[in-house]
VOGU-3710 file (C-alpha; in Angstrom, 3 decimals, decimal comma):
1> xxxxxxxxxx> 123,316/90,142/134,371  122,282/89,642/137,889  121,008/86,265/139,310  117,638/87,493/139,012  117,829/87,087/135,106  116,644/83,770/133,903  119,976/82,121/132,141  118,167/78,856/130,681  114,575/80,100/129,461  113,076/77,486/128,057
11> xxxxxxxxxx> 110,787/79,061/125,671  107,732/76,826/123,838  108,617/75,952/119,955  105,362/77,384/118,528  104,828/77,112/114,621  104,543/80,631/113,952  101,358/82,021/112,638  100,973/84,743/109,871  100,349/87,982/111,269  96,760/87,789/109,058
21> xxxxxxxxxx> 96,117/85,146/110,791  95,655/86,354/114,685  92,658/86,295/116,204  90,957/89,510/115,590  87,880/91,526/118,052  84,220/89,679/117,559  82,990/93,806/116,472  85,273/93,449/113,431  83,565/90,079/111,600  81,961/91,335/109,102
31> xxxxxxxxxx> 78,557/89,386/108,511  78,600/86,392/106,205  77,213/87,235/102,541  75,325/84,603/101,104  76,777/82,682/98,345  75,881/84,158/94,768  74,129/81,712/92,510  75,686/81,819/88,750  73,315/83,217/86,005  70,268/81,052/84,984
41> xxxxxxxxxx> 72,430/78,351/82,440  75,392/77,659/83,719  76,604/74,524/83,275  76,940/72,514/86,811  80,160/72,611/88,683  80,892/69,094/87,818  80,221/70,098/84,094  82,219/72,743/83,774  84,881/71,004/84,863  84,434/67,932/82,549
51> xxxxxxxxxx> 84,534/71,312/79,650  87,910/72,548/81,146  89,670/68,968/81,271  88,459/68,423/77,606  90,258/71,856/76,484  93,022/71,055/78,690  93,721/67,571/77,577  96,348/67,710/74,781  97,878/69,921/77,897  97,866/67,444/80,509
61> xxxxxxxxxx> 98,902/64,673/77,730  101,973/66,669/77,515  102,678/67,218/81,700  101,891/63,601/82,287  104,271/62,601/80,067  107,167/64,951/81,175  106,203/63,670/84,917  106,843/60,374/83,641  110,066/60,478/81,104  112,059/63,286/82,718
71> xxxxxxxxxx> 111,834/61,949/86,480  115,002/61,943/87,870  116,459/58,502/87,542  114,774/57,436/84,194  117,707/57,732/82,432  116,762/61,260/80,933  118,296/64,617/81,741  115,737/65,898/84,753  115,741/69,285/82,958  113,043/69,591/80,416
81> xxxxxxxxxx> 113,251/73,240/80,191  116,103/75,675/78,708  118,017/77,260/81,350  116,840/80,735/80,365  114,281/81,237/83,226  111,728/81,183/80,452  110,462/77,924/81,074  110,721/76,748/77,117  110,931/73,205/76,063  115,144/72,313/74,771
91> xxxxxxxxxx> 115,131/71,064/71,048  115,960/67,578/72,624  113,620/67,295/74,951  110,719/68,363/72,596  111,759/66,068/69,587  111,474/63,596/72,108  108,075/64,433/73,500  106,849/64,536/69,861  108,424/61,143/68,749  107,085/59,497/71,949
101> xxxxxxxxxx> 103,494/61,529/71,723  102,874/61,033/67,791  102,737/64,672/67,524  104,684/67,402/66,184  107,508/69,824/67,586  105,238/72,645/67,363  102,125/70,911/68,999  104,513/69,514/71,623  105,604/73,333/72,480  102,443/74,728/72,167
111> xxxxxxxxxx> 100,919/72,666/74,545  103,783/72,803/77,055  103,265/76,609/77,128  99,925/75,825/77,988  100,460/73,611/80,758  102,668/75,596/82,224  100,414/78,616/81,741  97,661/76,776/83,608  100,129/75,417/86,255  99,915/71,811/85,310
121> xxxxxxxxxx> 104,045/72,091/84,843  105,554/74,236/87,176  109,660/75,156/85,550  112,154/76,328/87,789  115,446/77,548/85,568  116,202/74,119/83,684  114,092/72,008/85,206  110,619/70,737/84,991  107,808/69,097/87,538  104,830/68,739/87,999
131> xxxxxxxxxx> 102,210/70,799/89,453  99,732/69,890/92,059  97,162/70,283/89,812  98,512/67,653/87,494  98,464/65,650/90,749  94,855/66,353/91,662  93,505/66,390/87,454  91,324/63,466/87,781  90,367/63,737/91,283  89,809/67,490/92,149
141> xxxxxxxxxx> 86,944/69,634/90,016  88,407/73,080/91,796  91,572/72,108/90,790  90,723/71,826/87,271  88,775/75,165/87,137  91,572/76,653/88,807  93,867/75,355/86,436  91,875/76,949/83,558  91,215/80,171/85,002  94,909/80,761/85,639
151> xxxxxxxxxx> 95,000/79,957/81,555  91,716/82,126/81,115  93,581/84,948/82,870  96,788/84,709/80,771  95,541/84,283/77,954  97,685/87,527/76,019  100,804/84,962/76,748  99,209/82,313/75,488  98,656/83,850/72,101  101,330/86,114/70,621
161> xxxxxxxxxx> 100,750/90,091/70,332  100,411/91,328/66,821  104,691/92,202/66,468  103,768/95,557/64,589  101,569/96,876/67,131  103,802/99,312/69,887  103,731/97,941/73,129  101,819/100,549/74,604  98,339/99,940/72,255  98,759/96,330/73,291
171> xxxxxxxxxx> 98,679/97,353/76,897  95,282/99,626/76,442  93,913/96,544/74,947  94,817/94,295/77,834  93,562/96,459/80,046  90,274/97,609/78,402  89,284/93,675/77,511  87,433/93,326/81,123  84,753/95,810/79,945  84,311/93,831/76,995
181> xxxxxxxxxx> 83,880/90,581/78,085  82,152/91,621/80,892  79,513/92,998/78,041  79,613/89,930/76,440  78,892/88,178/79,641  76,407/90,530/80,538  74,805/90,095/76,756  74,364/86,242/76,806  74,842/85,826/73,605  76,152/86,469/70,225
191> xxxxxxxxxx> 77,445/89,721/70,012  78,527/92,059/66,531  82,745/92,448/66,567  81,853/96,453/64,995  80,130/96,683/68,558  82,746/95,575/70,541  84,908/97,772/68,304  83,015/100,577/69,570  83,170/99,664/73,431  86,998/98,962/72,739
201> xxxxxxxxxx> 87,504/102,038/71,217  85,584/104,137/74,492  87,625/102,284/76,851  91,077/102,849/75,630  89,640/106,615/75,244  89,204/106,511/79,012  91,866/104,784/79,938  94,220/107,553/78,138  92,338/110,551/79,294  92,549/109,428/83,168
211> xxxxxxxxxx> 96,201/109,010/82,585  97,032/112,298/80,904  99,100/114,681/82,670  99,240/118,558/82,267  102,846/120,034/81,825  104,154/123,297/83,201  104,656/125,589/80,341  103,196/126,709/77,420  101,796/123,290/75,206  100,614/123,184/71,380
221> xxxxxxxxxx> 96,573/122,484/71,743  95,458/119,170/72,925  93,625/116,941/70,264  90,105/117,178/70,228  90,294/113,149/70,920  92,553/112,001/73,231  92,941/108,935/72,026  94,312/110,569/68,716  97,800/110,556/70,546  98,283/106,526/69,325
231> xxxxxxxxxx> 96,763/106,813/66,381  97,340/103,114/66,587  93,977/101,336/64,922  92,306/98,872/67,432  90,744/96,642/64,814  93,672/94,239/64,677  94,530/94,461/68,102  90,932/93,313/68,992  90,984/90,356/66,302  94,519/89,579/68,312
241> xxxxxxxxxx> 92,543/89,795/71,277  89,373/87,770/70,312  91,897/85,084/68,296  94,025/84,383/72,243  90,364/84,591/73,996  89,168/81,435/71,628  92,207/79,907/71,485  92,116/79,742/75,190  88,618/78,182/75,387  87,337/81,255/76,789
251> xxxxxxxxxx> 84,849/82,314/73,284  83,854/81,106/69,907  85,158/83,905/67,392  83,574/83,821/63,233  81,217/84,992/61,094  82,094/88,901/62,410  80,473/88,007/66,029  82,020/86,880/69,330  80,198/84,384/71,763  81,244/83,326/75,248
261> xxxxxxxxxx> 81,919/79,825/75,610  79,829/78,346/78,869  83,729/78,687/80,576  84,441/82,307/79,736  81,025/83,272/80,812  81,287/81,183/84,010  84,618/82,463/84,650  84,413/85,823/83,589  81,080/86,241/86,022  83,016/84,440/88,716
271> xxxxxxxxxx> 85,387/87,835/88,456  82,696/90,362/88,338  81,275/88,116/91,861  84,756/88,976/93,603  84,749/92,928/92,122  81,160/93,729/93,730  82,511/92,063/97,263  84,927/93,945/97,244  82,763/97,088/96,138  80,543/96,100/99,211
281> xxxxxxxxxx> 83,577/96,137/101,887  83,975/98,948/104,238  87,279/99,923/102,903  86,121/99,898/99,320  89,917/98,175/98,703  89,560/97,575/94,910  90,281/100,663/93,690  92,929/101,571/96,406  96,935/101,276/95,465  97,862/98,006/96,591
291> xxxxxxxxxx> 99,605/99,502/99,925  96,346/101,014/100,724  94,682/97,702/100,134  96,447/96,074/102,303  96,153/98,208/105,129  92,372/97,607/104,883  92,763/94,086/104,761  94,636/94,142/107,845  91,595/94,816/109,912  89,643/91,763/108,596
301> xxxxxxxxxx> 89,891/88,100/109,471  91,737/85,627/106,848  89,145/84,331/105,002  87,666/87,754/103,823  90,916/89,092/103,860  91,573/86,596/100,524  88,374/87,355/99,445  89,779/90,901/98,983  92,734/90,018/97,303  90,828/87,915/95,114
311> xxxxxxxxxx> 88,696/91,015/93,837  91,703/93,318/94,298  93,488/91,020/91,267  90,570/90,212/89,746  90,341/94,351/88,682  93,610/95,015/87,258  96,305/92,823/84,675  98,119/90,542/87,222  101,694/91,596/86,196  100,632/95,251/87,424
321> xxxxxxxxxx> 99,207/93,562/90,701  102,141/91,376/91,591  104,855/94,990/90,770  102,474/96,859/93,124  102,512/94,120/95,902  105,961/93,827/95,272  106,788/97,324/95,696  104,803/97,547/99,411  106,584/94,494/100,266  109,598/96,312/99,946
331> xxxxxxxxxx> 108,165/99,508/102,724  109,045/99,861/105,594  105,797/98,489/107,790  106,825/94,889/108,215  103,280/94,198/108,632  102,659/95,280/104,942  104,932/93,264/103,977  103,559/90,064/105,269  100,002/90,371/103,702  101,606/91,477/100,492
341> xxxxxxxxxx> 103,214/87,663/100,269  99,858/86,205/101,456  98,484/88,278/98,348  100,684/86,791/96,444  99,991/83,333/97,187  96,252/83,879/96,030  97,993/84,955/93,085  99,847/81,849/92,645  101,811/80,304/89,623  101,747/83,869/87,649
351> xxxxxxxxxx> 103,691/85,484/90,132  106,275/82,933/90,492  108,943/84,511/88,456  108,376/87,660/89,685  109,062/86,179/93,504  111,857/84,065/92,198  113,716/87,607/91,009  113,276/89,298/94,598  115,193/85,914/96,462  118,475/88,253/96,528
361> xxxxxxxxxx> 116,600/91,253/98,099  117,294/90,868/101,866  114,153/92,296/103,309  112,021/90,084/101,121  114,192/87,057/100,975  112,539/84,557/103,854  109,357/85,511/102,899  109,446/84,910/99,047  111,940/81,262/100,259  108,271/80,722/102,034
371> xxxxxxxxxx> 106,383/81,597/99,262  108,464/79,125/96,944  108,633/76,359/99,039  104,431/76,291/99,239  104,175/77,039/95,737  106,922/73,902/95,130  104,089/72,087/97,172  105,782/71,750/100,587  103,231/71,604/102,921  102,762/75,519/104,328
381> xxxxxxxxxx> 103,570/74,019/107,949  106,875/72,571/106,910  107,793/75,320/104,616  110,093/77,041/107,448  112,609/74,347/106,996  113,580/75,681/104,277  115,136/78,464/105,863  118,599/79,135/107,637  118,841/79,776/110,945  119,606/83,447/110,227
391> xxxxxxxxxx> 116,709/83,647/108,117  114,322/82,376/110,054  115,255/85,044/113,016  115,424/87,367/111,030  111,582/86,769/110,118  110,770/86,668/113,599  112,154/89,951/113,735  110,436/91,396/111,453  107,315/89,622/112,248  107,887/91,347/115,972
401> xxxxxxxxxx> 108,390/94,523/114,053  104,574/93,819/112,691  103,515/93,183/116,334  105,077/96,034/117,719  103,739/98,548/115,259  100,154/97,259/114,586  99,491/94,289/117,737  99,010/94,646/121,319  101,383/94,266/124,217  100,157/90,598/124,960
411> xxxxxxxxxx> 100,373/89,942/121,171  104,493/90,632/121,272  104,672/88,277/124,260  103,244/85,658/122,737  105,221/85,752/119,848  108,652/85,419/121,882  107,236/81,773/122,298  107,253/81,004/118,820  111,313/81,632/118,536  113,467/78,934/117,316
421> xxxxxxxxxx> 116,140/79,539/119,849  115,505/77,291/122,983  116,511/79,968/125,743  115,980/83,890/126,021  120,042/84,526/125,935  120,054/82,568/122,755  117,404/84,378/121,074  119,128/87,788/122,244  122,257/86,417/120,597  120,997/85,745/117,530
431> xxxxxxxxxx> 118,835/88,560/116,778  121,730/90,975/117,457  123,441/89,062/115,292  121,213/89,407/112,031  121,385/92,978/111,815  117,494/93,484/111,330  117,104/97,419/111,337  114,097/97,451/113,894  115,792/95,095/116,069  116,362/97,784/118,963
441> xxxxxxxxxx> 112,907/99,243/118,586  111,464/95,630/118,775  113,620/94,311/122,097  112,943/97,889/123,245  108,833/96,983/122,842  109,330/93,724/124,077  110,912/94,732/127,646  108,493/96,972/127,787  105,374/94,530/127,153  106,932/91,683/129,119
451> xxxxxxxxxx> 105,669/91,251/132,611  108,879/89,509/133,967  111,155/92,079/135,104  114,393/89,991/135,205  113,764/89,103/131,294  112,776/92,291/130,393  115,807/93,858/131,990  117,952/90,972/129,852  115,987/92,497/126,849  116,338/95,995/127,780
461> xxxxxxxxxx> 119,689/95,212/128,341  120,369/93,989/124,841  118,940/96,694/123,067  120,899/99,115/124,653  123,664/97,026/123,395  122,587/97,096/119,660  122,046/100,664/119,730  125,512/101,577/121,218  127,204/98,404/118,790  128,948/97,245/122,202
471> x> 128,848/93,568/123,873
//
């Protein structure tokens, strides 16, 4: 280096900002839309909360108790759960749970799986805490709703699939159920099961004929019905489907009719709300693959950028959503992958296993650490502790990467303030050191963004050094 090249660069420790986050041009805020009004009916706010804490109580019995007896330091094993990553109650720790509760085993477990299902126990391998919504229960109406929409929207785990069904009718019938609840919604009132038979039966039709693919060859003739290939019957499948619905909270289910409880209408209109704001966005994201959604949401500001994630999920079974965002986390536009995580954290608790699985991927592993530590409840500006030192450059690496490829030049400088590393040689160091693969095509952006020419000669300097592997 000569003497011109700064050796002791003190650079500012900035908290680094997602990339959704940045500041974005005034022409592309999209106007405000006015905030929808629920149908004529619907319970108050305040009310409907009151409804979900009443469904949710035997629930919350259950998580404040394991808050309480399996603390660390009470004397009791801290791990409630069975170490299979399933997040099932041990025999032990149930038969204690019902001894101490009055209740039996099989209440004791079935209301476990429904506090963890509606976060108020959050399980990590064999051990059990609780969630911040058990925290906030009493205090926090959102919470609450929150807590029973994320049960609302898993309600197939909450209730058992039919075991002789194939796996594949089950799936139409997850994924055709929006269309009929959002008829029931849309209906108001009691409404005949042979009816929603009907719309069942149309939907799965669909849903088979837009999947059907046409073979080279010569084929035996197509069925005159599609939906004659699984000539599975729906009937039971929809009284499976009806059964985990009421069981949830979400419907009243007898007499041969279905009825939306004041909940599932509130919650399922809440869901049609986030579809048409979507439908009204320039991009049209919620029908676009989830890569394609998240390039359009990387032209909008953070707020309605959530907004279209909300809708995004809301349209499609959230394991299928958190695969997809998976799968453009793992691209190789850097910039992609950081919206996919901030998907993912409007996705929330339901996605947790799925993040936990990807911690060994290298690409994805500081940002799904991240994602853990603020779903674990670390506050989001302290979650970067939990990172090494390695991990965290390599994240501003690939954050740079994001910069490079989608920012402007003043953009990248800014970011080289929010490095860990104290001076510019130290930085250099260490990012050669992590073995990112866009690390030459980042210093090489860098130098030439950087209006210092002694530091962007030091950067220049070290890229030439990564790309030839020499010193």
């Amino acid at each position: 280096m000569t003497s011109r090249i700064p050796r002791d660069s003190r650079l500012r420790l900035v908290r680094p900002r997602p990339l959704a986050a940045a500041p974005r041009a005034v022409n592309q805020r999209r106007p405000r839309r006015p905030a929808p009004r629920p149908p004529e009916g619907t319970p108050a706010r305040s009310e409907l909360a009151r409804m979900a804490r009443s469904g949710l109580a035997a629930a919350a019995r259950v998580a404040h108790w394991a808050d309480a007896a399996l603390r660390p330091g009470r004397g009791a094993h801290s791990a409630g759960a069975n170490p299979d990553g399933k997040g099932t109650l041990s025999d032990a720790t149930a038969q204690r749970a019902a001894d101490d509760l009055g209740l039996t085993v099989a209440q004791v477990r079935a209301d476990w799986d429904t506090a963890r299902l509606a976060g108020l126990v959050e399980v990590h391998g064999d051990s059990a805490r609780p969630g911040w919504r058990l925290r906030a229960w009493d205090r926090d109406d959102s919470a609450v709703l929150r807590g029973w929409v994320a049960l609302f929207d898993a309600w197939s785990l909450a209730h058992p699939e039919p075991e002789q069904h194939g796996h594949g009718a089950v799936a139409d019938v997850v994924s055709a159920l929006p269309q009929v609840l959002s008829f029931l919604q849309l209906s108001a009132g009691p409404v005949p099961v042979e009816q929603l038979l009907d719309l069942l039966e149309q939907r799965v039709t669909e849903l088979r004929t837009e999947r059907c693919e046409i073979p080279y060859g010569p084929q035996p003739e197509p069925p005159a019905d599609p939906a004659a290939t699984d000539d599975t019957p729906l009937a039971p499948l929809l009284d499976w489907a009806l059964g985990a619905l009421a069981s949830v909270g979400a419907l009243t289910y007898g007499d041969g009719q279905a009825t939306l409880t004041p909940l599932g209408s509130w919650a399922v209109w809440v869901k049609l709300e986030q579809i048409c704001v979507a439908a009204q966005s320039p991009a049209g994201n919620i029908e676009q693959a989830a890569e394609d959604m998240l390039r359009g949401c990387a032209q909008l500001r953070p707020n309605a950028a959530r907004d279209e994630y909300r809708a995004w999920l809301a349209a499609r079974p959230v394991g299928r959503a958190v695969t997809e965002l998976l799968g453009a986390a793992r691209g190789d536009d850097a910039l992609l992958r950081g919206l996919a995580f901030e998907a993912l954290r409007v996705v929330g608790a339901p996605a947790e296993p799925d993040v936990r699985a990807v911690v060994d991927e290298p690409t994805l592993r500081p940002y799904a650490l991240l994602w853990l530590a603020e779903h674990d409840g670390i506050d989001p500006e302290d979650a970067h502790e939990v990172l090494t030192r390695d991990e965290a450059t390599w994240l501003w690496v690939d954050t740079a990467a994001a910069v490079a490829d989608h920012g402007e030049a003043p953009m990248l400088v800014r970011h080289l303030e929010s490095a860990l590393q104290p001076t510019v040689p130290a930085l250099l160091d260490e990012v050669r050191a992590v073995g990112h693969p866009r690390t030459v095509q980042v210093l090489v952006a860098l130098a030439a963004a950087h209006p210092d020419p002694a530091l962007a000669k030091a950067v220049r300097r070290a890229a030439f050094q990564v790309h030839t592997g020499g010193n």
